[in-house]
Backbone as CSV, one residue per row, in Angstrom:
resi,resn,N_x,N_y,N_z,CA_x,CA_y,CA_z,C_x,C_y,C_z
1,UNK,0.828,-1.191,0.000,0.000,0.000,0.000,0.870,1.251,0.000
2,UNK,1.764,1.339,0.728,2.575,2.650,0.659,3.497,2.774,-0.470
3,UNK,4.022,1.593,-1.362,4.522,2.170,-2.422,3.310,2.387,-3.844
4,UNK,2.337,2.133,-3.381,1.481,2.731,-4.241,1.697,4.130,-4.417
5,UNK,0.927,3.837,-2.727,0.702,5.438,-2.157,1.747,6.919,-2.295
6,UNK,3.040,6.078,-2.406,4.115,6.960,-2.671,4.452,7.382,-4.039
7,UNK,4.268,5.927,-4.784,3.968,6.452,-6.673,3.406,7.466,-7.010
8,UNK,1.620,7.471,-6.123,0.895,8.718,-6.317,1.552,9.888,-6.264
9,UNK,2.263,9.724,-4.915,2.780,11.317,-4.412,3.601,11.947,-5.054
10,UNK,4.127,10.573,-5.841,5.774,11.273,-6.434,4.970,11.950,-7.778
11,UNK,4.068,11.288,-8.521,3.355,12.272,-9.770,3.011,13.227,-9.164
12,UNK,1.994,13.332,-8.127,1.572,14.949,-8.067,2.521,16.091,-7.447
13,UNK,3.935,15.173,-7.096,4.638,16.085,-6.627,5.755,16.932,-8.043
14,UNK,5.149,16.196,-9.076,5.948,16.562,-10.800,5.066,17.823,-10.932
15,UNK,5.700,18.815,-11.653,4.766,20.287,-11.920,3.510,19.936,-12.439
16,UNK,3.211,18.861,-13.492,1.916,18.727,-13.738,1.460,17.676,-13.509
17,UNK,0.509,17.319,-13.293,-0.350,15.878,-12.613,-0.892,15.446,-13.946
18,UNK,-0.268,14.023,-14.214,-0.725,13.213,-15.437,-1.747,12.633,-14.675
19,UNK,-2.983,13.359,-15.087,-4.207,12.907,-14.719,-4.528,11.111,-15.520
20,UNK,-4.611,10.853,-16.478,-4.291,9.256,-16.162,-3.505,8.087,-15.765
21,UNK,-2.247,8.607,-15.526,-1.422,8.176,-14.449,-1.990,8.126,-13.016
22,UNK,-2.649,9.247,-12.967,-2.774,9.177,-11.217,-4.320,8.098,-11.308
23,UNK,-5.269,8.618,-12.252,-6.191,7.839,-12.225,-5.834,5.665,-12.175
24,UNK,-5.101,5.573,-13.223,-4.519,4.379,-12.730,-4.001,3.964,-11.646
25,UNK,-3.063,4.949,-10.969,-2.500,4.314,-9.698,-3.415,4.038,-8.790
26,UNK,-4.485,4.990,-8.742,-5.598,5.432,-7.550,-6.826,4.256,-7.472
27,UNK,-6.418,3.562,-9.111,-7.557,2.060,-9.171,-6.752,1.043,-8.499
28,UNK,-5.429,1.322,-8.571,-4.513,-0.298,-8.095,-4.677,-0.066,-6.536
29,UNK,-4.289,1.493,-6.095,-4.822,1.469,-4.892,-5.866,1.168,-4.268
30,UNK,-7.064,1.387,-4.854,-8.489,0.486,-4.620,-8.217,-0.892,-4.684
31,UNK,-7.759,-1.538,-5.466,-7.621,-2.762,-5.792,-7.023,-3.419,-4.002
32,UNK,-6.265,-2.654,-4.224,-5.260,-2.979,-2.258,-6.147,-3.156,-1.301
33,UNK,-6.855,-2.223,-1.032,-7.844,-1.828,-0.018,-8.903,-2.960,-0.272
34,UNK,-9.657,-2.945,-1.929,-10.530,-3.685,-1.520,-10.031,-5.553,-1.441
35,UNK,-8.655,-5.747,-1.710,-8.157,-7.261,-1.685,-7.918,-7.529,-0.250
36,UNK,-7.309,-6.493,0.720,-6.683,-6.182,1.577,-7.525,-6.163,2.825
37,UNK,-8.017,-5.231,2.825,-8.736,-4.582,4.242,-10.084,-4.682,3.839
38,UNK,-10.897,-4.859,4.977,-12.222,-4.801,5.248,-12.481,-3.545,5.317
39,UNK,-12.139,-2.497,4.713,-12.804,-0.857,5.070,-13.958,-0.656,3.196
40,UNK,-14.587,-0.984,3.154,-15.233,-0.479,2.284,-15.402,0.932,1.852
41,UNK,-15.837,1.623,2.872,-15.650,3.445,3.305,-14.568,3.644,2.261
42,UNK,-13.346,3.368,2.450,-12.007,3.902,1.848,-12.274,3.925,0.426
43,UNK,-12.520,2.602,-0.180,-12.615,1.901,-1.376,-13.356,2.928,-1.899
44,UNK,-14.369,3.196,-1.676,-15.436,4.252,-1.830,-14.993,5.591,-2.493
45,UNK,-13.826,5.899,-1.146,-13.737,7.057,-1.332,-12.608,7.241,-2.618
46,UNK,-11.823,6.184,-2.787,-10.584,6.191,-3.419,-11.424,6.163,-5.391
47,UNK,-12.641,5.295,-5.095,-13.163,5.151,-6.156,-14.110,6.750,-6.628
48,UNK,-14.679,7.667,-5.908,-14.787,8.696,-6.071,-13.890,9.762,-6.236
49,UNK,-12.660,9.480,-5.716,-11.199,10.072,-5.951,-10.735,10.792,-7.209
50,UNK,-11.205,8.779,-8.025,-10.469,8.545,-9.486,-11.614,9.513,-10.469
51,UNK,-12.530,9.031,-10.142,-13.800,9.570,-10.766,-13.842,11.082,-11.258
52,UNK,-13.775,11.702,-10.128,-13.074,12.896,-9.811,-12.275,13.679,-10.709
53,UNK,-11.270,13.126,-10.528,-10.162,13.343,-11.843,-10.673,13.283,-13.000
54,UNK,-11.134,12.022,-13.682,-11.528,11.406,-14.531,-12.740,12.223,-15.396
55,UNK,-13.753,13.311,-14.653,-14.651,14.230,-14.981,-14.040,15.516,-15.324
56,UNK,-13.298,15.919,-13.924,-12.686,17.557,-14.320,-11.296,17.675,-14.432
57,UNK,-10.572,16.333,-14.696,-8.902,16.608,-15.114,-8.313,17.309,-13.687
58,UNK,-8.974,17.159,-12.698,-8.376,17.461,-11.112,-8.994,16.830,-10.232
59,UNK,-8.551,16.963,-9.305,-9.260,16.523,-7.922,-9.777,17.673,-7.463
60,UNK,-11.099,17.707,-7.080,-11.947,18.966,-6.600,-12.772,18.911,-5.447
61,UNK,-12.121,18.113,-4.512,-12.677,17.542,-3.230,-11.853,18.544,-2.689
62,UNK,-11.899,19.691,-2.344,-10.908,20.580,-1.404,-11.066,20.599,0.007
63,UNK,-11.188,19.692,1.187,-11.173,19.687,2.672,-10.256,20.716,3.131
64,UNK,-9.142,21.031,2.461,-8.173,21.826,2.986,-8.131,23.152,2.119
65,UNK,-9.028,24.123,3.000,-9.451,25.174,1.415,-8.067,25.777,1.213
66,UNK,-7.180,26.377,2.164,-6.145,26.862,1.518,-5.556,26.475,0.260
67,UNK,-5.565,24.847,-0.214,-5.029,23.671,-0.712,-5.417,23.520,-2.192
68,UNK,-4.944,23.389,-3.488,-5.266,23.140,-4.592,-5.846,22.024,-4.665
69,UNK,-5.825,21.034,-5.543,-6.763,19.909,-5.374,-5.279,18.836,-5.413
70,UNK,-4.564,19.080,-6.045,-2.830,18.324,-5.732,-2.855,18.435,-4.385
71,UNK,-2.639,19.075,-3.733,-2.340,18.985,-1.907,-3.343,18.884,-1.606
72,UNK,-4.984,18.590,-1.898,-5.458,18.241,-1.029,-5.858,16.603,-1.190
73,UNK,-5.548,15.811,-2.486,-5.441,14.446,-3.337,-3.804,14.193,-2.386
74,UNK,-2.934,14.693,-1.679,-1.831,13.828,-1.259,-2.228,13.818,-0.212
75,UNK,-2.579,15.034,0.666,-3.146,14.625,1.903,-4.154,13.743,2.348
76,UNK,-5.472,13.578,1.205,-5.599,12.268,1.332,-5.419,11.078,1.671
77,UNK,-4.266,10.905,0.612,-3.475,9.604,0.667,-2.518,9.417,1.892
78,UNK,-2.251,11.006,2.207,-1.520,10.603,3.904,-2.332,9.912,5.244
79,UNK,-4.018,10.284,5.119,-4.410,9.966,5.967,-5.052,8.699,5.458
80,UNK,-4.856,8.321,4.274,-5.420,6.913,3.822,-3.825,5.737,4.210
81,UNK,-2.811,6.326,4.210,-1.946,5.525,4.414,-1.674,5.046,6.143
82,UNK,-2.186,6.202,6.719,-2.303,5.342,8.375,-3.739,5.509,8.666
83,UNK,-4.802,4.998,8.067,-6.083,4.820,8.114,-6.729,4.296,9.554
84,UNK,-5.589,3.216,10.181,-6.132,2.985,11.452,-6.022,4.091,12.338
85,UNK,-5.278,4.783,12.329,-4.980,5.702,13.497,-6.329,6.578,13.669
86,UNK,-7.162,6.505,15.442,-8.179,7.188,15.217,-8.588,8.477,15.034
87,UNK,-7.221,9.696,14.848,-7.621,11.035,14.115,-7.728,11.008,12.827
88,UNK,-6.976,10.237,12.229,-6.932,10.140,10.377,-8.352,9.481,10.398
89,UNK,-8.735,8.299,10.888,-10.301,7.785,10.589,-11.537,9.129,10.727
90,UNK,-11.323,10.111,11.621,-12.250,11.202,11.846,-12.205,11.682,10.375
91,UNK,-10.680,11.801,10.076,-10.712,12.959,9.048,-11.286,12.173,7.695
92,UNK,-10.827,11.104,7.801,-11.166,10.490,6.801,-12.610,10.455,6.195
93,UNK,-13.469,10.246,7.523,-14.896,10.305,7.574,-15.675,11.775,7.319
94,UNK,-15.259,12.784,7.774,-15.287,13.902,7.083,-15.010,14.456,5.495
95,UNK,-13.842,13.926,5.094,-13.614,13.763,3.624,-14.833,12.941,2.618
96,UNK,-14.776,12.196,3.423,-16.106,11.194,2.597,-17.221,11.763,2.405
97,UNK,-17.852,12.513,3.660,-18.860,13.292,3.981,-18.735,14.156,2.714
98,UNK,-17.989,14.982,2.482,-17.855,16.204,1.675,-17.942,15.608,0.493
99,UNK,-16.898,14.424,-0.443,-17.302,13.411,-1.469,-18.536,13.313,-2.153
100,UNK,-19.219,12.794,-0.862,-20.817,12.429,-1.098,-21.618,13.253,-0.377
101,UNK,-21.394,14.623,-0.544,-22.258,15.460,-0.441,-22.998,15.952,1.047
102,UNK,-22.158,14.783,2.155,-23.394,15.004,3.049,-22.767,16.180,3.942
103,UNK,-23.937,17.138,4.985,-23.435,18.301,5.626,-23.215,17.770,6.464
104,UNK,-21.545,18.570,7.349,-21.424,17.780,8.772,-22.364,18.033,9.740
105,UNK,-22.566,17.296,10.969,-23.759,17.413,11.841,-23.138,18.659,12.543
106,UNK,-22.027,19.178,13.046,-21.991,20.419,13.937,-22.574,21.245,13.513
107,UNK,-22.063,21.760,12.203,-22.654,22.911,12.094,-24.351,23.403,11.751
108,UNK,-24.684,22.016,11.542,-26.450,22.193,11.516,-26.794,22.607,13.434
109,UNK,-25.961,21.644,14.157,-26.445,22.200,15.906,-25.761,23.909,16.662
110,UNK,-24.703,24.247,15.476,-24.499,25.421,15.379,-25.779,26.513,15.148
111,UNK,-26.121,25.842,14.190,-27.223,26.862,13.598,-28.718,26.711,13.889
112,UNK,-28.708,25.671,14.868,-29.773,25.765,15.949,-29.371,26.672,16.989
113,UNK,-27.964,26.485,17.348,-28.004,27.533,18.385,-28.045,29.213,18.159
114,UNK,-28.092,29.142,17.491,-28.239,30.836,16.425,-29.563,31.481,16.887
């Protein structure tokens, strides 16, 4: 998994991101996860990842707004590469959230308290 994961990094760390390069690596990485680990969640997300790319020639999942869609597609993969650890699983689950559209629950009890 991590020399996948590191293949990825090393393309998006090249000035331009060969968007079907990364899209390939990002299926073998699914391939890992789903041969590998019981996390379906991930698979998911890695498969919306590629998709991603695959529509707008970037990654446009931005969790990290400062972040282009290159730094925010490696950081990803940083918190997909120690996936057990239980702050990367938060974040992870948040990322997904945003993926598939859903709003996080704070800020709806935020805006009850308003």
């Amino acid at each position: 998994m991590k020399q996948i994961i590191d293949k990825i990094k090393a393309e998006l760390n090249q000035g331009g991101m060969d968007a079907d390069k990364v899209i390939s690596q990002l299926k073998e990485l699914r391939e890992f996860f789903k041969a590998n680990l019981k996390e379906p969640g991930y698979v998911r997300m890695i498969r919306l990842a590629y998709e991603d790319i695959e529509a707008n020639g970037d990654y446009t999942f931005l969790f990290l707004e400062e972040s282009d869609g290159k730094e925010n597609l490696a950081y990803l993969l940083d918190l997909l590469a120690d996936h057990a650890n239980k702050y990367n699983r938060e974040e992870l689950q948040e990322i997904r959230n945003l993926m598939e559209g859903i709003e996080p629950e704070i800020e709806e009890a935020e805006e009850l308290d308003a």
